[in-house]
MIMARKOL-631635 format. One record per residue (C-alpha): residue in three letters; x, y, z. Coordinates in steps of 0.25 Angstrom, whole numbers, plus 2048, in hexadecimal, padded with zeros to 3 digits. Each point is the difference from the previous one (the first is absolute). Layout:
<bators>
residu px py pz
ALA X Y Z $
...
</bators>
This chain:
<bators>
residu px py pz
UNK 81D 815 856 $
UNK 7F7 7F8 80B $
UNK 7F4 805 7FA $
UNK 805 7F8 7F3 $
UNK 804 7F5 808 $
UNK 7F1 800 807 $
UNK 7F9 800 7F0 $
UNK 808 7F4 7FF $
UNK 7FC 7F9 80C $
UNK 7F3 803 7FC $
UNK 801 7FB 7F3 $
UNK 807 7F3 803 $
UNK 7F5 7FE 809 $
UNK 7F4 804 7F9 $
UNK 806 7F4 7F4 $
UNK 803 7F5 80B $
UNK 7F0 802 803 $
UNK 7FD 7FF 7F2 $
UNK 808 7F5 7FE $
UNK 7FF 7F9 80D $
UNK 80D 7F9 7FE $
UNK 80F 806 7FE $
UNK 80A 7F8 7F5 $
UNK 80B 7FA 803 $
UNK 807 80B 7F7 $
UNK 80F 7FE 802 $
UNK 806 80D 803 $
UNK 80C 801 7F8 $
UNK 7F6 801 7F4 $
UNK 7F7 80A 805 $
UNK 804 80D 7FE $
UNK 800 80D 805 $
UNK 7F3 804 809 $
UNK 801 80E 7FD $
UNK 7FA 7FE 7F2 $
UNK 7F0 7FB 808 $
UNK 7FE 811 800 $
UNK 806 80A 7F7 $
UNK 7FC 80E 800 $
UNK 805 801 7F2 $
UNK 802 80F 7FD $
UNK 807 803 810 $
UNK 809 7F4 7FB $
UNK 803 807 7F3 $
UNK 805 80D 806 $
UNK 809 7F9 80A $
UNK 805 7F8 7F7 $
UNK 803 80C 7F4 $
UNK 80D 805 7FE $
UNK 805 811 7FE $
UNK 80D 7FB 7F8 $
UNK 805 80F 804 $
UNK 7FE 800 80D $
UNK 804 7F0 802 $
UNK 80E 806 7FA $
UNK 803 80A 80B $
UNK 7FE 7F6 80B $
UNK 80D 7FA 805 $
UNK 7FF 7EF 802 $
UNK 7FB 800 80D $
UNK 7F5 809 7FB $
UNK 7FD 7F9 7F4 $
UNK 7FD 7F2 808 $
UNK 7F6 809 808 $
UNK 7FA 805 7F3 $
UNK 800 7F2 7FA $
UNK 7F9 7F9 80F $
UNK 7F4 80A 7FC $
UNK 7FC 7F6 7F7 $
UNK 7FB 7F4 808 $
UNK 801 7F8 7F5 $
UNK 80F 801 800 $
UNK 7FF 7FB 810 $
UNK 7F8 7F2 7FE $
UNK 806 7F4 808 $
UNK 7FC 7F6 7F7 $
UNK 80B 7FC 7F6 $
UNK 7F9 800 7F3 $
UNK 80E 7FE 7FB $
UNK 801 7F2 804 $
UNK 7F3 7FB 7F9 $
UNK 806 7FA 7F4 $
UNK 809 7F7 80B $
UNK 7F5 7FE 808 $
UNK 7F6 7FC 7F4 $
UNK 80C 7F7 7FA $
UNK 802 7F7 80E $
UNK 7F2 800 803 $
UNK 7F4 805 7F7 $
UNK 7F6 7FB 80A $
UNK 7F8 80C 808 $
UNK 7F4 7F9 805 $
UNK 7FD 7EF 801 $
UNK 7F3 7FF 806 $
UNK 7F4 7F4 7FE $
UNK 7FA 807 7F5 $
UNK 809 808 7FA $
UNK 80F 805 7FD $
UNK 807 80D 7FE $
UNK 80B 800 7F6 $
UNK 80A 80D 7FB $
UNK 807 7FD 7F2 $
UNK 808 809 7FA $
UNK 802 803 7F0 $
UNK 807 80D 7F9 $
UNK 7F8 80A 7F9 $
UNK 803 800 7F2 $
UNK 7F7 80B 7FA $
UNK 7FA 7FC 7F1 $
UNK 7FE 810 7FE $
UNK 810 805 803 $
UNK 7FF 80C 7F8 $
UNK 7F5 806 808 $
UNK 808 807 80D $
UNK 7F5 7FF 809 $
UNK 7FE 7F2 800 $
UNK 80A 7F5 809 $
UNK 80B 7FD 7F8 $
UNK 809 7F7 80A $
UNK 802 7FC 80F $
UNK 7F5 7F4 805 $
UNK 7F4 7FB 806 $
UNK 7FB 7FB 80B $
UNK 7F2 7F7 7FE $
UNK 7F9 7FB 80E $
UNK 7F8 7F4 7FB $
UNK 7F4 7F8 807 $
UNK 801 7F2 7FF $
UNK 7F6 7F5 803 $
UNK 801 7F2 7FD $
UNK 80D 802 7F8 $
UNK 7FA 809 7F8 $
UNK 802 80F 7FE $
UNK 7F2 806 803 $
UNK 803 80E 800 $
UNK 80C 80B 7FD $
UNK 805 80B 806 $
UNK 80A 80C 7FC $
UNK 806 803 80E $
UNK 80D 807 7FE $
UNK 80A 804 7F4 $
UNK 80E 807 7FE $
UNK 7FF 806 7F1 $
UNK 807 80A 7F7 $
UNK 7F9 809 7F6 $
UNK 805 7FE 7F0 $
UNK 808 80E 803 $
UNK 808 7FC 80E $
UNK 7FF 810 802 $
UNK 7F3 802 802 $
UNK 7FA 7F7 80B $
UNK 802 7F5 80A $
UNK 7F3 7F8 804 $
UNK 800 7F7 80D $
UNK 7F5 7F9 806 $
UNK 7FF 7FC 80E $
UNK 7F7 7F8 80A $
UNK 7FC 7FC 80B $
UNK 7F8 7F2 803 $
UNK 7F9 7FF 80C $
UNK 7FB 7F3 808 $
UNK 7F1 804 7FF $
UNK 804 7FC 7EF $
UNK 7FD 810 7FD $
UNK 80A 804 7F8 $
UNK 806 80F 7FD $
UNK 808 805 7F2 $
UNK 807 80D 7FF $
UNK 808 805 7F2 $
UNK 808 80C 800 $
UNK 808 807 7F7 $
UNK 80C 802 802 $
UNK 805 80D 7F6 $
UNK 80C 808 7FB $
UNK 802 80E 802 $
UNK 7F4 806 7F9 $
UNK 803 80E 801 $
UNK 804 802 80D $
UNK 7F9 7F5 807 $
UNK 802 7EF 802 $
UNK 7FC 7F8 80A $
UNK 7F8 7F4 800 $
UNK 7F0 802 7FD $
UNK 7F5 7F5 803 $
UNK 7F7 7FF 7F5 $
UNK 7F6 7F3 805 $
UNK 7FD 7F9 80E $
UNK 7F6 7F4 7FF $
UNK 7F9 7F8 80A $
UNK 7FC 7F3 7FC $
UNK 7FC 7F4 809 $
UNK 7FF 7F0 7FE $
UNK 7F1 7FD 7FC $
UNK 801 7F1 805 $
UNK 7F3 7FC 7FC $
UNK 803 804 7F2 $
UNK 80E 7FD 801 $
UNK 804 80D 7FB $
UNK 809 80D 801 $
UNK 7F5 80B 802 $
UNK 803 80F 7FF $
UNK 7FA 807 80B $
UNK 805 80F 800 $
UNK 808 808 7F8 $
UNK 809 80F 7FF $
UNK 804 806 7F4 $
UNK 80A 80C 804 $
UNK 801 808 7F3 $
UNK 804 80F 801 $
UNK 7F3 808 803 $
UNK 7F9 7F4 806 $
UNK 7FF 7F5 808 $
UNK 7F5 7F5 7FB $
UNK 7FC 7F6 80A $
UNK 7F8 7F4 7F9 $
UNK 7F8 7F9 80C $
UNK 7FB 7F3 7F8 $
UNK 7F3 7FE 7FC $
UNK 7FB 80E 800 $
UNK 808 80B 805 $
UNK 80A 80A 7F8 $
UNK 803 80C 808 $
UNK 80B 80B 7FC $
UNK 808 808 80A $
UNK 806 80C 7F9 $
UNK 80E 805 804 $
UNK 801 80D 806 $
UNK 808 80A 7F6 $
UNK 7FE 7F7 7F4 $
UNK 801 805 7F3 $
UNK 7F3 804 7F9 $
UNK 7FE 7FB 7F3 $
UNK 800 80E 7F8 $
UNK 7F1 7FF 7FB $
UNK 7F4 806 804 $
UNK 7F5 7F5 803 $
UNK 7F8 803 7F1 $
UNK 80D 7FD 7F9 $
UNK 803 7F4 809 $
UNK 7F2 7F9 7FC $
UNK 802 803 7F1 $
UNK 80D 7FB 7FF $
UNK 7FE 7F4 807 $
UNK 7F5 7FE 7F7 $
UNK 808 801 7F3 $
UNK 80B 7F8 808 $
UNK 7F7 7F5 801 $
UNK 7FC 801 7F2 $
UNK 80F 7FF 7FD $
UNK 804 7F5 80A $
UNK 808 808 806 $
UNK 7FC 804 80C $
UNK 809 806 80C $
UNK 7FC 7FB 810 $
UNK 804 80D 804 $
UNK 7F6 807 7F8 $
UNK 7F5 7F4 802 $
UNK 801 802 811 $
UNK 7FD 80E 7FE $
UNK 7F3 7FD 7F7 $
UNK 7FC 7F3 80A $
UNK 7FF 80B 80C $
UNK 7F8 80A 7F9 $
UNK 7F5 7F5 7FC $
UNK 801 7FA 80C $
UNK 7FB 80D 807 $
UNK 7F7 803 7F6 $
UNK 7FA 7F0 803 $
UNK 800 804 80F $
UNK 7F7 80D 7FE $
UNK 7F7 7F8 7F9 $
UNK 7FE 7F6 806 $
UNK 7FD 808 80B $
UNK 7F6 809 7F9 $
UNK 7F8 7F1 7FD $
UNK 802 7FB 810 $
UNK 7F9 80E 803 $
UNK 7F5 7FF 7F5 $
UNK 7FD 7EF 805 $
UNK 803 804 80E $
UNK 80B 7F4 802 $
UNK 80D 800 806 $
UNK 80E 7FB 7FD $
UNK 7FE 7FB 7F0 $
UNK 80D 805 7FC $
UNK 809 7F7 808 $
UNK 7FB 7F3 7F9 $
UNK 800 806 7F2 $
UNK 80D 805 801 $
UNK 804 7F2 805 $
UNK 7F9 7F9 7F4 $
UNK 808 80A 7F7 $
UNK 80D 7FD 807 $
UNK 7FE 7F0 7FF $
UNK 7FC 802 7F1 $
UNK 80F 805 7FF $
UNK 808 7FA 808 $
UNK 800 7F3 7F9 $
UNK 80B 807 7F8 $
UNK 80D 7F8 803 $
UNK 809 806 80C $
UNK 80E 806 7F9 $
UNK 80A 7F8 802 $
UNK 80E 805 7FC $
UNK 801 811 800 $
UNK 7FF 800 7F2 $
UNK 7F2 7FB 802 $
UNK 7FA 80C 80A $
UNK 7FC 80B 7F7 $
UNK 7F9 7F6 7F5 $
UNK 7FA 7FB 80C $
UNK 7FB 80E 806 $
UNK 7FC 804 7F4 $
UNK 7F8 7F4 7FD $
UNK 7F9 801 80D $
UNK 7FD 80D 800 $
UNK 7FA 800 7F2 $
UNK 7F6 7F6 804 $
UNK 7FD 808 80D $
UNK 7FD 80C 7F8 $
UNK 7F8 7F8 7F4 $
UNK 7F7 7FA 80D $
UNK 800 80E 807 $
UNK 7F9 806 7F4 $
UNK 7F5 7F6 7FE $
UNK 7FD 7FF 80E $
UNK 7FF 80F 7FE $
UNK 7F8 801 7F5 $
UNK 7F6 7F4 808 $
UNK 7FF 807 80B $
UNK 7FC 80E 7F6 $
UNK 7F6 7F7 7FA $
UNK 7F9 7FD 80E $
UNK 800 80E 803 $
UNK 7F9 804 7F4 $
UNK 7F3 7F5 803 $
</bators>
């Protein structure tokens, strides 16, 4: 726990020298500091549910059980938002800028698709200059699936004075089988780019099942699989070729495009290796995997949990479509 406290400090500081200036932010509105670092999958399993063995506990046991879950011990209220919003909607008044939360319910066009938000409501931060709304931002939500059985979706944040601000969405789900809890699905960084004026998205964790992807923006896009994750039931050959016909179909699945991304960009790393020996130079793969990387990260970030696995899939597509050229580039160099 203090070592978490420290990476805070750390943080909060290392943004103060960037910044060089605090905001005035006013702390009724800022949110809960423990969303600036989330280990995503730890938070997942503390915050899973054995519906069997949650049953055997008695009620004293069960509010231990449930305190696991550091997300059902945060001390801000985000309960008392919508008051909060109605009184007073101002965040931040400086000199050049304001900071404004509004709030408006979610009234999905798609209600007979289950996985999309079907009711609750939003919660929009917007940047104001000159009376006028520069830039928006969606910071927090309560919402219900179009079946009220299936999922829960809440998102949380935390504002901080140094202007970066931190977003986590989780899921909260039924019983599936034996197991519920609360699952977080997205945590995003972004900070106040006051010279443009803008909400800029710095850092970004997709928890999915086997994986946790972390997006540094511009050009990073690491995967950290899960221990004891489920394998996908296919040997590598089959992977690629129905990938391949999936594209074809446009109907490709994430899942099978991470495991195709990996092999090729392993097969980029031995070549490009073979050609750093041949050309006696150091170090050329970092820069061209961070060109490949920009190239596809100008996909836009997932917004609601619905979005994530079109996003993924999108991503990763591209990563594999610029692995194999950059393969077959490097082959060509080898040959000469």
């Amino acid at each position: 726990m203090k070592l978490k406290f420290l990476l805070v400090a750390i943080l909060f500081m290392f943004s103060y020298c960037a910044w060089g200036q605090l905001l005035d932010i006013n702390p009724k509105y800022r949110g809960e500091s423990f969303f600036m670092s989330v280990d995503m999958h730890q938070l997942q399993q503390d915050c899973a549910r054995n519906e069997d063995e949650y049953h055997q506990l008695d009620k004293k046991e069960k509010l231990k059980y449930a305190s696991r879950c550091p997300l059902n011990n945060l001390k801000f209220d985000f309960k008392q938002l919508d008051k909060l919003i109605d009184d007073d909607p101002i965040v931040y008044n400086g000199n050049d800028f304001q900071l404004k939360l509004s709030i408006s319910p979610i009234n999905s066009k798609n209600k007979n698709e289950e996985d999309l938000p079907h009711s609750g409501r939003e919660i929009t931060l917007s940047l104001i200059r000159k009376n006028q709304v520069i830039d928006k931002l969606f910071l927090a939500n309560h919402s219900f699936s179009n079946n009220p059985t299936l999922w829960n979706g809440y998102q949380h944040y935390y504002i901080a004075p140094s202007g970066d601000i931190y977003t986590l969405l989780s899921i909260k789900s039924e019983p599936i089988e034996d197991e519920s809890g609360t699952f977080p699905t997205l945590w995003k960084h972004y900070n106040i780019d006051t010279s443009n004026m803008k909400f800029g998205l710095k850092e970004m964790q997709i928890n999915m099942p086997e994986a946790t992807y972390q997006i540094i923006y511009p050009n990073q896009f690491n995967t950290k699989f899960h221990e004891g994750a489920v394998e996908y039931g296919l040997t590598l050959e089959e992977s690629i070729v129905l990938f391949d016909q999936s594209s074809k179909d446009d109907s490709s699945d994430y899942s099978l495009a991470s495991r195709v991304y990996h092999y090729y960009q392993d097969q980029l790393k031995g070549k490009v290796k073979q050609l750093d020996n041949k050309k006696q130079q150091q170090d050329s793969l970092l820069a061209l995997e961070q060109n490949i990387n920009t190239a596809c990260l100008i996909t836009p970030a997932p917004i609601y949990e619905s979005n994530i696995e079109p996003y993924l899939d999108k991503v990763l597509t591209c990563l594999i479509d610029q692995h194999r050229q950059a393969i077959k580039h490097v082959e060509d160099e080898l040959a000469n």
